[in-house]
N, C-alpha and C positions, 0 to 999 in steps of 0.2 A: 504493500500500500504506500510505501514511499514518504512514510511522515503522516500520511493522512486517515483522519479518523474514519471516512468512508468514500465512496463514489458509485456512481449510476454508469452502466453500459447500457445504451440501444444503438437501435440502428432506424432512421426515417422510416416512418409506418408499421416499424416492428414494435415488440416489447420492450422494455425497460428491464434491467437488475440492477439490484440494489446490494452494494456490498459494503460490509464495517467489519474493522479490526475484531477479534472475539476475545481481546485480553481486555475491551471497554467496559467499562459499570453499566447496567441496565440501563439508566437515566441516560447518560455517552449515547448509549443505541438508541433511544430511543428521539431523540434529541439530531442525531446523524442522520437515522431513515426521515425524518420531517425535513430535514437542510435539505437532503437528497432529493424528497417527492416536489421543495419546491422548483430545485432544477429540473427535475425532468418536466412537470407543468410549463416551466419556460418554454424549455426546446421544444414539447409538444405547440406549444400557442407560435414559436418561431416558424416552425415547420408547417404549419395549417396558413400562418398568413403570408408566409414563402411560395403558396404551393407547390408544394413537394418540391424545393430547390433547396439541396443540402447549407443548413445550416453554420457556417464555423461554430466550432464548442471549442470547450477550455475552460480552464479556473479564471474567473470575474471577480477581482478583489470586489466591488459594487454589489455582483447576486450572490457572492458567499455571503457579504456582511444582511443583505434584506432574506437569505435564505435563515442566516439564525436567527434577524429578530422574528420572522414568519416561526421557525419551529420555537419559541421561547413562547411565544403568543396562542400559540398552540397547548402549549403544557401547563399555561399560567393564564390563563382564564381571566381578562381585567379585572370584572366584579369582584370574585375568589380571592384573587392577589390583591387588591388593593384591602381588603376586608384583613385578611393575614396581615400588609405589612404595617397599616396603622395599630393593628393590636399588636405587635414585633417592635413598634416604634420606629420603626425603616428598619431593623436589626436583619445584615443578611445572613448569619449564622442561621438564626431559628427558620428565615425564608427559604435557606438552601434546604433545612432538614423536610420541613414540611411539605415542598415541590419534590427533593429528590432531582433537582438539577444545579449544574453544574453554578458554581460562585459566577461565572463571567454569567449567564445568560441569566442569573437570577437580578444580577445588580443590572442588566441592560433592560430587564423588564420594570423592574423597580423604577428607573431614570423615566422611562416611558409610562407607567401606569399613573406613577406620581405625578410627571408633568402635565398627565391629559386624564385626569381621573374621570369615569364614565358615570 
């Protein structure tokens, strides 16, 4: 995997796979397969509005960084999380234990739910 906690193989109008390290913590996986579903949803939406004219692919510093806050947002439900982290007091120790993800995507959610609380 080359450093990296996971990646998607397809091929234009084919299927997708989804692959992650298997020494990751559950939360890791599950957190990796959402980064990954949001890339593949890209390249699928690239590919439909290409018609069917091969897309370039590649790591996207831009779609890595909106692919984790897509899977963060996913795992951490605004309502949910902001209910947690004002009774945490913003604390992300007790936010991490409670979601079961990782300190960066818990504190990226917190900067987010905080700033635009629903």
């Amino acid at each position: 995997m080359d450093g990296l906690k996971g990646a998607h193989v397809g091929h234009p109008g084919c299927e997708y796979h989804i692959y992650h390290r298997d020494d990751l913590w559950e939360a890791a996986k599950a957190q990796t397969i959402l980064h990954e579903l949001y890339e593949i949803t890209l390249d699928r939406l690239a590919e439909i509005h290409s018609h069917g004219v091969p897309v370039p692919s590649g790591p996207d510093p831009v779609i890595c960084r909106q692919a984790e806050r897509f899977a963060a947002a996913v795992l951490m439900q605004p309502d949910i999380f902001l209910s947690y982290a004002q009774a945490s007091g913003l604390d992300l120790v007790p936010l991490q234990d409670a979601f079961g993800c990782a300190y960066s995507s818990v504190a990226l959610r917190l900067a987010e739910v905080v700033a635009r609380p629903c």
